[in-house]
PDB file of N, CA, C and O in Angstrom:
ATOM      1  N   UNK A   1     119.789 106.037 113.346  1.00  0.00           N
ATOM      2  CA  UNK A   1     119.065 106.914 114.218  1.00  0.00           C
ATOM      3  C   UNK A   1     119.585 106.732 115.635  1.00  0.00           C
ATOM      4  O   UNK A   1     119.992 105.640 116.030  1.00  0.00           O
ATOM      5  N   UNK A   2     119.559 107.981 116.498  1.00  0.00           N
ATOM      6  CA  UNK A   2     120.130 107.455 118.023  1.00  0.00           C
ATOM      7  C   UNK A   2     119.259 108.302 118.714  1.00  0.00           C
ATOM      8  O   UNK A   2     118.976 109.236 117.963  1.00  0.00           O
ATOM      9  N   UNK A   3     118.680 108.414 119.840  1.00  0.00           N
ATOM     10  CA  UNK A   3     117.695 109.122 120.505  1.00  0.00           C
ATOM     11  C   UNK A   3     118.423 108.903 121.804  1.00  0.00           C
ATOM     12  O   UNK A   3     119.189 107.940 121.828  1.00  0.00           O
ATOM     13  N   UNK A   4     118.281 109.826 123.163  1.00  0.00           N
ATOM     14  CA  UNK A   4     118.545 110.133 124.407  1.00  0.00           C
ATOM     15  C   UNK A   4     117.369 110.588 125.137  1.00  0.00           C
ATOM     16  O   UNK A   4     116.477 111.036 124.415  1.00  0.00           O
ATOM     17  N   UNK A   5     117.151 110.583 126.375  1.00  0.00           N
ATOM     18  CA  UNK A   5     116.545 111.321 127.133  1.00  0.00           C
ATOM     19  C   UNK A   5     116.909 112.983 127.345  1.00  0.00           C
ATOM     20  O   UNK A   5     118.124 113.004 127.536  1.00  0.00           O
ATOM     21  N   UNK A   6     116.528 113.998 127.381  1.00  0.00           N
ATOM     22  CA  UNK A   6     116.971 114.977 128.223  1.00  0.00           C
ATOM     23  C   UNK A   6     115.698 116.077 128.554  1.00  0.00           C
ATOM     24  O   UNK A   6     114.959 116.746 127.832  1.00  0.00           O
ATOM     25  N   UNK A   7     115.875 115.861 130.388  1.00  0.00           N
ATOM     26  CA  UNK A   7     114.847 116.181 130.840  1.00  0.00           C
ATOM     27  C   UNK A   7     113.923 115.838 130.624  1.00  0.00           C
ATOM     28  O   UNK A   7     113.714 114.668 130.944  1.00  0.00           O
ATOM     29  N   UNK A   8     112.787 116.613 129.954  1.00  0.00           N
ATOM     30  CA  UNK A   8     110.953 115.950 129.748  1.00  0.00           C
ATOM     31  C   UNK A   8     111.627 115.782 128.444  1.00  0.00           C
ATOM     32  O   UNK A   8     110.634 115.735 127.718  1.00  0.00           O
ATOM     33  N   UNK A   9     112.687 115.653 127.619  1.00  0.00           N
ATOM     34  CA  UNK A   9     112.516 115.780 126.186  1.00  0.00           C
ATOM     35  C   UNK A   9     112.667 114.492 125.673  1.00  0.00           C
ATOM     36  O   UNK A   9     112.631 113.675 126.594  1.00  0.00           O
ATOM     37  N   UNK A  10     112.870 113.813 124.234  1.00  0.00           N
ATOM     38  CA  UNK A  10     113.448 112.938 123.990  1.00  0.00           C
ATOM     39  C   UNK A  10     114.070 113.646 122.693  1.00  0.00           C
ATOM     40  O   UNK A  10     113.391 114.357 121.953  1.00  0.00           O
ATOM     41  N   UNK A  11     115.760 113.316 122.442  1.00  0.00           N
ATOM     42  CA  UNK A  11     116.147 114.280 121.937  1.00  0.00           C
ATOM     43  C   UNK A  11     116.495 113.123 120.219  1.00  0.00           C
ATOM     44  O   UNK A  11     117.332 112.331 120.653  1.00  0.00           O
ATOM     45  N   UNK A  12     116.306 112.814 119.005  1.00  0.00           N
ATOM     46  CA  UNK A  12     116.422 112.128 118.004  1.00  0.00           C
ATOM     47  C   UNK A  12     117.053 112.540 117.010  1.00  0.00           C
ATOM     48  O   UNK A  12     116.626 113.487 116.350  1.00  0.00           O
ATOM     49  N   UNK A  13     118.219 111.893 116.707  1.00  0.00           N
ATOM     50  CA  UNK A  13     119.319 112.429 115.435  1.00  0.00           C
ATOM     51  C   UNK A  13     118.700 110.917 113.980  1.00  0.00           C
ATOM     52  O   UNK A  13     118.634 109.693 113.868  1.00  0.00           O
ATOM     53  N   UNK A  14     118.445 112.021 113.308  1.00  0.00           N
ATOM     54  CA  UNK A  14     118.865 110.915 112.201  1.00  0.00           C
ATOM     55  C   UNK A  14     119.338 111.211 111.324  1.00  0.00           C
ATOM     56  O   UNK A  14     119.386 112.429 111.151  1.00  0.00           O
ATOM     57  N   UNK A  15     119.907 110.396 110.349  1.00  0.00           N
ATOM     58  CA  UNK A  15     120.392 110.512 108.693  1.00  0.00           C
ATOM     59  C   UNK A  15     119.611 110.163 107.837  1.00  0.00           C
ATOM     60  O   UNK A  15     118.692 109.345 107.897  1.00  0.00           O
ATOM     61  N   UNK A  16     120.135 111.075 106.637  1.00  0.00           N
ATOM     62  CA  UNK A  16     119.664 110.647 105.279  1.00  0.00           C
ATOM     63  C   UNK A  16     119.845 112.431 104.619  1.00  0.00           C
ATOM     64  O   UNK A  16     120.588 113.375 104.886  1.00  0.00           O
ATOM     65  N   UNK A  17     118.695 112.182 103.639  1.00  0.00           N
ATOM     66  CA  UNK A  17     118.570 113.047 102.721  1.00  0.00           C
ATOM     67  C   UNK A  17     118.547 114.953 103.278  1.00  0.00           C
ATOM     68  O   UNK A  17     117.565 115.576 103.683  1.00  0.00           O
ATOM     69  N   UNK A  18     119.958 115.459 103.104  1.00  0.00           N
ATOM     70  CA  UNK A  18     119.653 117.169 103.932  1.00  0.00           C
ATOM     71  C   UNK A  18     118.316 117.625 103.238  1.00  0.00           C
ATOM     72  O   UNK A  18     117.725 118.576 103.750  1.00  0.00           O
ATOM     73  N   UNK A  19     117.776 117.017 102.090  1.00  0.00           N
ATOM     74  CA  UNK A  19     116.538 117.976 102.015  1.00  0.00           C
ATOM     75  C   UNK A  19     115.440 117.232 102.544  1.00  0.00           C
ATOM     76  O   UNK A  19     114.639 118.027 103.036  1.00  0.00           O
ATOM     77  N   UNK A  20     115.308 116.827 102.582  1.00  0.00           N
ATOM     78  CA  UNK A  20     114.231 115.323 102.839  1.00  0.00           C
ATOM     79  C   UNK A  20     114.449 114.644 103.965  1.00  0.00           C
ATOM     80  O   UNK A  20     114.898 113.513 103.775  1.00  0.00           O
ATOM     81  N   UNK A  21     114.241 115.029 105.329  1.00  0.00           N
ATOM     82  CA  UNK A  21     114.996 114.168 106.512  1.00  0.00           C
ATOM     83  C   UNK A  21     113.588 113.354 106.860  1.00  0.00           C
ATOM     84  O   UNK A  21     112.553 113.450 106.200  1.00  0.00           O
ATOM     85  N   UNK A  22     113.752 112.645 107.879  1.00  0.00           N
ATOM     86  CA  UNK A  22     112.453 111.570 108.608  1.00  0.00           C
ATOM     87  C   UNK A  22     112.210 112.516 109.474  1.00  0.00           C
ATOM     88  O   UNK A  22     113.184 113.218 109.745  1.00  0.00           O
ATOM     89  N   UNK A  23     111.145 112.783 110.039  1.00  0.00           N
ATOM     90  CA  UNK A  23     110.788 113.188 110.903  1.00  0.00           C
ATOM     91  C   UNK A  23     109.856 112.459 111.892  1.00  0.00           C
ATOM     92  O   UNK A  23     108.711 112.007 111.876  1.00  0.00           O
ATOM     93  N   UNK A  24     110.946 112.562 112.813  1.00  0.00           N
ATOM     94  CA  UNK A  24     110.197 111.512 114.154  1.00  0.00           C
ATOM     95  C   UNK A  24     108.902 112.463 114.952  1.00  0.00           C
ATOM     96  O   UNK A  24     108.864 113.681 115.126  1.00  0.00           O
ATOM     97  N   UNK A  25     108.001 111.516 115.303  1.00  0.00           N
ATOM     98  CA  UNK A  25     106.987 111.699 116.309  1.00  0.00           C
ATOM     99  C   UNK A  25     106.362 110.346 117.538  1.00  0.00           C
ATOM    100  O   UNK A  25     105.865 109.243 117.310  1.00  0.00           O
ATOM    101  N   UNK A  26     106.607 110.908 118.561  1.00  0.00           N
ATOM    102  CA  UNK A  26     106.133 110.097 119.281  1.00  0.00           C
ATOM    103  C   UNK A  26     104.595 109.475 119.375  1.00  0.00           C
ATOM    104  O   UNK A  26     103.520 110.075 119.354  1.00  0.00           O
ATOM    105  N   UNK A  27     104.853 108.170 119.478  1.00  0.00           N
ATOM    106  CA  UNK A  27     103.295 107.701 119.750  1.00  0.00           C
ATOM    107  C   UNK A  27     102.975 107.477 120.611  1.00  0.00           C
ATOM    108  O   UNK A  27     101.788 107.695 120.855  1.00  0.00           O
ATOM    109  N   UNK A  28     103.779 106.933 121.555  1.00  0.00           N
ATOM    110  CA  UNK A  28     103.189 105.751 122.418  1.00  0.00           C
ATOM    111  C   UNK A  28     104.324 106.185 123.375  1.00  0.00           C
ATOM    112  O   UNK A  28     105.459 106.441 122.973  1.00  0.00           O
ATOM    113  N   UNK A  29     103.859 106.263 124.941  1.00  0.00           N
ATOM    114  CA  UNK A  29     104.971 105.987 126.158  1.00  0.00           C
ATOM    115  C   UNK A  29     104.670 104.916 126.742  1.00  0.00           C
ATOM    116  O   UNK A  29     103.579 105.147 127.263  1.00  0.00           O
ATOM    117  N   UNK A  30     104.902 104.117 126.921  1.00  0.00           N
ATOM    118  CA  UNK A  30     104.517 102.718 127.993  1.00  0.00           C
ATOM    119  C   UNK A  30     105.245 102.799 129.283  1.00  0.00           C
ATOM    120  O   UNK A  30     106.356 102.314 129.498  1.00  0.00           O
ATOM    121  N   UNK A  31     104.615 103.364 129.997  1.00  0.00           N
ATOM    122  CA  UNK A  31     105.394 103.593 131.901  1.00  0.00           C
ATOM    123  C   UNK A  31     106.151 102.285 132.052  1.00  0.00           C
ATOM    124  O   UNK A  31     107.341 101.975 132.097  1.00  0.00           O
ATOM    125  N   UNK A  32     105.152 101.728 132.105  1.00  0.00           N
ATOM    126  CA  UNK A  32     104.967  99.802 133.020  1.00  0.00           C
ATOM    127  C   UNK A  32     106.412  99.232 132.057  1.00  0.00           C
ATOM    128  O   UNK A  32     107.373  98.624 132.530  1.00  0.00           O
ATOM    129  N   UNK A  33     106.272  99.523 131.004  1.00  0.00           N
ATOM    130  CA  UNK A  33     107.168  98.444 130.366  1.00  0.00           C
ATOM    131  C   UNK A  33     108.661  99.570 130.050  1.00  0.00           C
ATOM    132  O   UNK A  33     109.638  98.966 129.609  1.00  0.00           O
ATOM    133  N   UNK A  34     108.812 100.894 130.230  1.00  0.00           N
ATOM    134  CA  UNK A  34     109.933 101.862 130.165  1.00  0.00           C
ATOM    135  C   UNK A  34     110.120 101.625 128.756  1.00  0.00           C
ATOM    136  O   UNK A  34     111.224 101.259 128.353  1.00  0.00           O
ATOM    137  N   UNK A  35     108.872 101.847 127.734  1.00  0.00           N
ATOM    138  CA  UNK A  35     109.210 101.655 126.329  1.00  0.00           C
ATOM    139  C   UNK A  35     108.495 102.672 125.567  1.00  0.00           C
ATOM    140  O   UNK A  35     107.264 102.663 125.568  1.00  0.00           O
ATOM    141  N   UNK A  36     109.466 103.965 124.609  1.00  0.00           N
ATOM    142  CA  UNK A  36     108.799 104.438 123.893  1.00  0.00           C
ATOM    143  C   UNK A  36     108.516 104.684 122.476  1.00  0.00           C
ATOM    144  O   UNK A  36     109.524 104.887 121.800  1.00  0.00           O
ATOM    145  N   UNK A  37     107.494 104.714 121.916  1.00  0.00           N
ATOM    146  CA  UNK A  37     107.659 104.319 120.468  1.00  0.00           C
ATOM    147  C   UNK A  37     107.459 105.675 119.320  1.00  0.00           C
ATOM    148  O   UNK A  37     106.517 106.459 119.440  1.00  0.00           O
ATOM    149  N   UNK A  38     108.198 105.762 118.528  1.00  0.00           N
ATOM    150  CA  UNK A  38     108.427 106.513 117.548  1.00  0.00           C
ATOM    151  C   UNK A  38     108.415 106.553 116.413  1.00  0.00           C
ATOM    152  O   UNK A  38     109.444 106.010 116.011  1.00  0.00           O
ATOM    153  N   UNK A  39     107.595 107.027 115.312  1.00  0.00           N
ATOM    154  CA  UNK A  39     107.370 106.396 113.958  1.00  0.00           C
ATOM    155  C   UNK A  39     108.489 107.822 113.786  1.00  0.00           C
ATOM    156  O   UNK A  39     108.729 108.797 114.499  1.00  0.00           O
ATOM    157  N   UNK A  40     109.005 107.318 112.402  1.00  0.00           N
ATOM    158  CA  UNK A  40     109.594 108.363 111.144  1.00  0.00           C
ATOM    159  C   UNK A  40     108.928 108.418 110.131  1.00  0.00           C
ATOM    160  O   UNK A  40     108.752 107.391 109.474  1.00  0.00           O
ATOM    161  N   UNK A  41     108.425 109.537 109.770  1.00  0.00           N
ATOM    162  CA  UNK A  41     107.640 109.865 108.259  1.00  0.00           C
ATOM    163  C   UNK A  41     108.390 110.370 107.314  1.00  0.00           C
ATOM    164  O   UNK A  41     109.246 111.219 107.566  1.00  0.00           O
ATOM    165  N   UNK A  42     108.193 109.972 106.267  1.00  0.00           N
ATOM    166  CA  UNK A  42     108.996 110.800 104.944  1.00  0.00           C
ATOM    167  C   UNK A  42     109.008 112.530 104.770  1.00  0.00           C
ATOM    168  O   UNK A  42     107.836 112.831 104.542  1.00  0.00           O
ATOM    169  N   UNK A  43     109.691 113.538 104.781  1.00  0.00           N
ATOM    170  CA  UNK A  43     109.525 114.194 104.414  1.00  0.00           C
ATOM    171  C   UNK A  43     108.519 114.664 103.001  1.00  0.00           C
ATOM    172  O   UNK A  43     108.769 114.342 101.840  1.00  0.00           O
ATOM    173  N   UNK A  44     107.440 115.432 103.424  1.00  0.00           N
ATOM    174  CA  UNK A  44     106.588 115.792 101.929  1.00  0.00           C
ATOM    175  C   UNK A  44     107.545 116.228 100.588  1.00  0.00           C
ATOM    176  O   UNK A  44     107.859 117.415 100.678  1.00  0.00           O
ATOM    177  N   UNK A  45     107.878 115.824  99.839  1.00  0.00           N
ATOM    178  CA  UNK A  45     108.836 116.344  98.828  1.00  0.00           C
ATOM    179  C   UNK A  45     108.779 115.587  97.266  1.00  0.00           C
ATOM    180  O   UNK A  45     108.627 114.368  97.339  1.00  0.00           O
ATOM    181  N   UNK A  46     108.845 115.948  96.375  1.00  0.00           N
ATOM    182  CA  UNK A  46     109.200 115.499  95.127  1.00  0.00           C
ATOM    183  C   UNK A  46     110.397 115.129  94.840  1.00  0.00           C
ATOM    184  O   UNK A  46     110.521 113.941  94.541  1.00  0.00           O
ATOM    185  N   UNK A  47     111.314 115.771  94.837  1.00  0.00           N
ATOM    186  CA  UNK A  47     112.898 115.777  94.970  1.00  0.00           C
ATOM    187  C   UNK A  47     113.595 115.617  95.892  1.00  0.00           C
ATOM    188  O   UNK A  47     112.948 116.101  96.821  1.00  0.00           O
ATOM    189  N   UNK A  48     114.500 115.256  96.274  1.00  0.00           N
ATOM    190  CA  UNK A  48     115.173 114.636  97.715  1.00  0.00           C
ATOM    191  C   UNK A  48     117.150 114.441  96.949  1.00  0.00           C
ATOM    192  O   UNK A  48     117.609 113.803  96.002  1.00  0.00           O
ATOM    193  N   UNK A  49     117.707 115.281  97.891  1.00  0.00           N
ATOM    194  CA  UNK A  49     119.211 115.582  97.572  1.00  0.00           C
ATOM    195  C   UNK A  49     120.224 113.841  97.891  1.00  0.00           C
ATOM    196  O   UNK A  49     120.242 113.573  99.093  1.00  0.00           O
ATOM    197  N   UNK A  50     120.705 113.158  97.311  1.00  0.00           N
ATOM    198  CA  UNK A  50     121.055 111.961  97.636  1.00  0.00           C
ATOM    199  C   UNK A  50     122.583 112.382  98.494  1.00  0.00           C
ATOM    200  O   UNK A  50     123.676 111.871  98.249  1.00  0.00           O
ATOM    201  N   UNK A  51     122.377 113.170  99.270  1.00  0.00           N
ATOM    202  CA  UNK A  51     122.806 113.380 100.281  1.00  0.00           C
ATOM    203  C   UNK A  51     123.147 111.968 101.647  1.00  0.00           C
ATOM    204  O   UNK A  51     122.718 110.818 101.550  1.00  0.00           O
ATOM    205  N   UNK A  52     124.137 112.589 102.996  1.00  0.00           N
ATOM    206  CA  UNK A  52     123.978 111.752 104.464  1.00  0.00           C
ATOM    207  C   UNK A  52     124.048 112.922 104.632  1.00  0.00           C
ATOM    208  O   UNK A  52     124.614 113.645 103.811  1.00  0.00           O
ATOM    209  N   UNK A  53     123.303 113.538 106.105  1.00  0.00           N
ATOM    210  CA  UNK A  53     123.015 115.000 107.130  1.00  0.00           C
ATOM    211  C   UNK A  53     122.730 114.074 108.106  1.00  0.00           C
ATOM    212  O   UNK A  53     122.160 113.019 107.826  1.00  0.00           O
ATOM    213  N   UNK A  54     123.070 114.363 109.228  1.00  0.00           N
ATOM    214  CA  UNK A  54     122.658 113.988 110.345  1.00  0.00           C
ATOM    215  C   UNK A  54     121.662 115.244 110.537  1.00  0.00           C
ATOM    216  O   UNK A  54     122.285 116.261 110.233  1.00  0.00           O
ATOM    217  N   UNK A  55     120.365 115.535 110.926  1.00  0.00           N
ATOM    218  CA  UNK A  55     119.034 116.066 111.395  1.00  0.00           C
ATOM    219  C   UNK A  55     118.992 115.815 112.733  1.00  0.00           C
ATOM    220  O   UNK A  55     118.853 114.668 113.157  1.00  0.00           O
ATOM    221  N   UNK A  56     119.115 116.926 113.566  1.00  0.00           N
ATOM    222  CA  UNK A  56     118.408 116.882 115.273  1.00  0.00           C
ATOM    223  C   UNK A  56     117.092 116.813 115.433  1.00  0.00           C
ATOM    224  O   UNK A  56     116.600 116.681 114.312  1.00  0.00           O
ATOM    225  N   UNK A  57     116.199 116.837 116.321  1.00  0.00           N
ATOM    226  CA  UNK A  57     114.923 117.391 116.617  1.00  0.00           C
ATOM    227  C   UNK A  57     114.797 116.563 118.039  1.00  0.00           C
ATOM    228  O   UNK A  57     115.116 115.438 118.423  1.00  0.00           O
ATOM    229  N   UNK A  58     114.105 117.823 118.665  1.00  0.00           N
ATOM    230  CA  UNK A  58     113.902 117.315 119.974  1.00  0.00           C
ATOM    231  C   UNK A  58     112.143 117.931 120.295  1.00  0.00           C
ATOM    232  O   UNK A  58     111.492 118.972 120.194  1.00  0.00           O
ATOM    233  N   UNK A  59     111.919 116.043 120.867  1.00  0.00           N
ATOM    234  CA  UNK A  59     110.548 116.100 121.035  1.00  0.00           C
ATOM    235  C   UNK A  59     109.949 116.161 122.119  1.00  0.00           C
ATOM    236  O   UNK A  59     110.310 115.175 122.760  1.00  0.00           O
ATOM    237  N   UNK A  60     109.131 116.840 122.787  1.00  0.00           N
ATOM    238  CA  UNK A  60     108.577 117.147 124.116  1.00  0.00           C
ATOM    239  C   UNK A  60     107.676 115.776 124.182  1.00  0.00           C
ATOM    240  O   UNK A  60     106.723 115.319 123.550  1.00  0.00           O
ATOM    241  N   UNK A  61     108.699 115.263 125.570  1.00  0.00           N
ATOM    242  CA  UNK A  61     108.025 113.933 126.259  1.00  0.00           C
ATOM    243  C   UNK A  61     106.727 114.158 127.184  1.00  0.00           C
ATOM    244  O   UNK A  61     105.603 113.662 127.105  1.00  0.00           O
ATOM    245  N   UNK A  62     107.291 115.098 128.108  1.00  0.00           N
ATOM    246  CA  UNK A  62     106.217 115.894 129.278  1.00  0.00           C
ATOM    247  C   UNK A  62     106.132 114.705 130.223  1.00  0.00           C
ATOM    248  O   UNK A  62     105.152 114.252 130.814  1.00  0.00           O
ATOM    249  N   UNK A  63     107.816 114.184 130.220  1.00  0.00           N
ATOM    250  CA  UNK A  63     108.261 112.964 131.541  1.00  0.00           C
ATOM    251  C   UNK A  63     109.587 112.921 131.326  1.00  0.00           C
ATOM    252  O   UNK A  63     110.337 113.645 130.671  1.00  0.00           O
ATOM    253  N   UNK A  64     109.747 112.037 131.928  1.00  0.00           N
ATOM    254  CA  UNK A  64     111.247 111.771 131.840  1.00  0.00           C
ATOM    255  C   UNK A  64     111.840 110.696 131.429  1.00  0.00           C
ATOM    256  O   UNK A  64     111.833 110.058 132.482  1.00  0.00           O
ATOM    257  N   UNK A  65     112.246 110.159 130.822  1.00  0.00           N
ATOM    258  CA  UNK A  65     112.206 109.100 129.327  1.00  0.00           C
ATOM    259  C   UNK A  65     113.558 108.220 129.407  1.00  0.00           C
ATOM    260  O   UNK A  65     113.894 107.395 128.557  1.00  0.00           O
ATOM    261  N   UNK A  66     114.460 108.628 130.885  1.00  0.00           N
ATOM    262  CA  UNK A  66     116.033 108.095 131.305  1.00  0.00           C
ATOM    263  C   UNK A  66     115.696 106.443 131.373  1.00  0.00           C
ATOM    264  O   UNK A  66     114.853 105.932 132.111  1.00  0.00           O
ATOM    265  N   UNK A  67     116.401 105.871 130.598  1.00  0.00           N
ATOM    266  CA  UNK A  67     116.195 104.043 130.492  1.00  0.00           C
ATOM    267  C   UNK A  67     115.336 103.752 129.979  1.00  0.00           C
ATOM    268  O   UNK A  67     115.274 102.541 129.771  1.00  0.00           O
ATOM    269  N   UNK A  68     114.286 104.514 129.514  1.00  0.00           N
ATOM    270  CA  UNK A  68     113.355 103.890 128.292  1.00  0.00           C
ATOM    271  C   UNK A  68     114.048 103.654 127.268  1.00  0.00           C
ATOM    272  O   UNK A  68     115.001 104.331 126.884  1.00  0.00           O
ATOM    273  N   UNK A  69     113.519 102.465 126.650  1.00  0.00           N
ATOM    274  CA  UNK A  69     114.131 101.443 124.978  1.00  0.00           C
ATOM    275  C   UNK A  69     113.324 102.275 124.131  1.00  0.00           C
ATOM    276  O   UNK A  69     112.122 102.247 124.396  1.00  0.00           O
ATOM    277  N   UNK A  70     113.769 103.179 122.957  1.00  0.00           N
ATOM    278  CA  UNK A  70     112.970 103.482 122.055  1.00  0.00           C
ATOM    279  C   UNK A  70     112.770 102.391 120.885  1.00  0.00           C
ATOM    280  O   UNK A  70     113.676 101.757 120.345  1.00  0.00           O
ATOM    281  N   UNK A  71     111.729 102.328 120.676  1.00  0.00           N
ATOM    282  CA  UNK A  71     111.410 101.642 119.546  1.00  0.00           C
ATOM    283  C   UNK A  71     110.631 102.189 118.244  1.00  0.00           C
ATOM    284  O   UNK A  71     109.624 102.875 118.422  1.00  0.00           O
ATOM    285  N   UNK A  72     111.083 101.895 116.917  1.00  0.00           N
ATOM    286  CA  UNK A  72     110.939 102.426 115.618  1.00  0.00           C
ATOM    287  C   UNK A  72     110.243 102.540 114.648  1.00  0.00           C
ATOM    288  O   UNK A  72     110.711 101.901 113.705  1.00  0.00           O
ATOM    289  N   UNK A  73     109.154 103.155 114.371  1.00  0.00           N
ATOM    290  CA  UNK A  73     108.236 102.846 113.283  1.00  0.00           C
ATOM    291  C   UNK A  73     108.861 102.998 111.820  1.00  0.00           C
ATOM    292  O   UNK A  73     109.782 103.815 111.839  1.00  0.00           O
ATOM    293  N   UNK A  74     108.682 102.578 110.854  1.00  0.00           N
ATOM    294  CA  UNK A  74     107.799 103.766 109.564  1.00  0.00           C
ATOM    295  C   UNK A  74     107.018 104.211 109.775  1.00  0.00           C
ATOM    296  O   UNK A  74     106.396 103.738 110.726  1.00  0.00           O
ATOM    297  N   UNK A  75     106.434 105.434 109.092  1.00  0.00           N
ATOM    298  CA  UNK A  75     105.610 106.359 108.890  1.00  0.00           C
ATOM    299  C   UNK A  75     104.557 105.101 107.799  1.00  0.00           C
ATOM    300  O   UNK A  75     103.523 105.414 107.210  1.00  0.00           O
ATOM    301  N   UNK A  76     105.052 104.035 107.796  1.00  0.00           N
ATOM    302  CA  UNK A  76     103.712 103.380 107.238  1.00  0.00           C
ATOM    303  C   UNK A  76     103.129 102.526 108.178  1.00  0.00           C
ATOM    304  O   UNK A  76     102.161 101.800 107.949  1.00  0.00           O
ATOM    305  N   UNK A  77     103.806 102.631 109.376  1.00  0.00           N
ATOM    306  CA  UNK A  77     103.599 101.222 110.515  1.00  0.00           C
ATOM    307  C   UNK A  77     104.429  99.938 110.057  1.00  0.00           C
ATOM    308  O   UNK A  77     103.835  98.861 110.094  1.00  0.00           O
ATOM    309  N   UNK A  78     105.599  99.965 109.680  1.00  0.00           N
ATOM    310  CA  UNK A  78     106.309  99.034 109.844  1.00  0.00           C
ATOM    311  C   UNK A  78     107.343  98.839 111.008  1.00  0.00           C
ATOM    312  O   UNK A  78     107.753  99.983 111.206  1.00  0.00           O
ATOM    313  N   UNK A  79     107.879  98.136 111.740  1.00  0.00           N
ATOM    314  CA  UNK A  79     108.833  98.231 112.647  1.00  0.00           C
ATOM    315  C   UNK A  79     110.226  97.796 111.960  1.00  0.00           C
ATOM    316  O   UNK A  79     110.547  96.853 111.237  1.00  0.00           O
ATOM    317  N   UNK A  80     111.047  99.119 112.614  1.00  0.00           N
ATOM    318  CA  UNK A  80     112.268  99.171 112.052  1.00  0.00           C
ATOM    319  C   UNK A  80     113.259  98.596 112.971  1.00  0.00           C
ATOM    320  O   UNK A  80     114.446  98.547 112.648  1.00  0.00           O
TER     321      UNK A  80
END
């Protein structure tokens, strides 16, 4: 996974499955500490292509996110 700032956005590429990608959502911005946190959830699916796709998605920060450390959930609350 690699994530950037741009503008208010935070912009998140990941790999895996082209039918079945993670889909990131932000949780948490921490100003004080320039840290933001991001779980990935499984795509809803039965079947999943054993595929690599790199997947874009860009998530509205509504700040500016330049030198923040992202940090990684699962979608179960594990840290990745």
């Amino acid at each position: 996974m690699r994530a950037y700032a741009s503008d208010e956005s935070l912009v998140v590429i990941t790999s895996g499955s082209s039918s079945c990608p993670s889909i990131p959502e932000i949780l948490a911005v921490e100003s004080e500490k320039q840290v933001v946190e991001i779980a990935l959830t499984a795509w809803p699916a039965d079947v999943c292509t054993a595929d690599l796709a790199p997947r874009t998605f860009t998530l509205d920060a509504a700040r500016d996110l330049t030198g923040f450390t992202v940090e990684v959930t699962d979608g179960a609350g594990g840290a990745d």
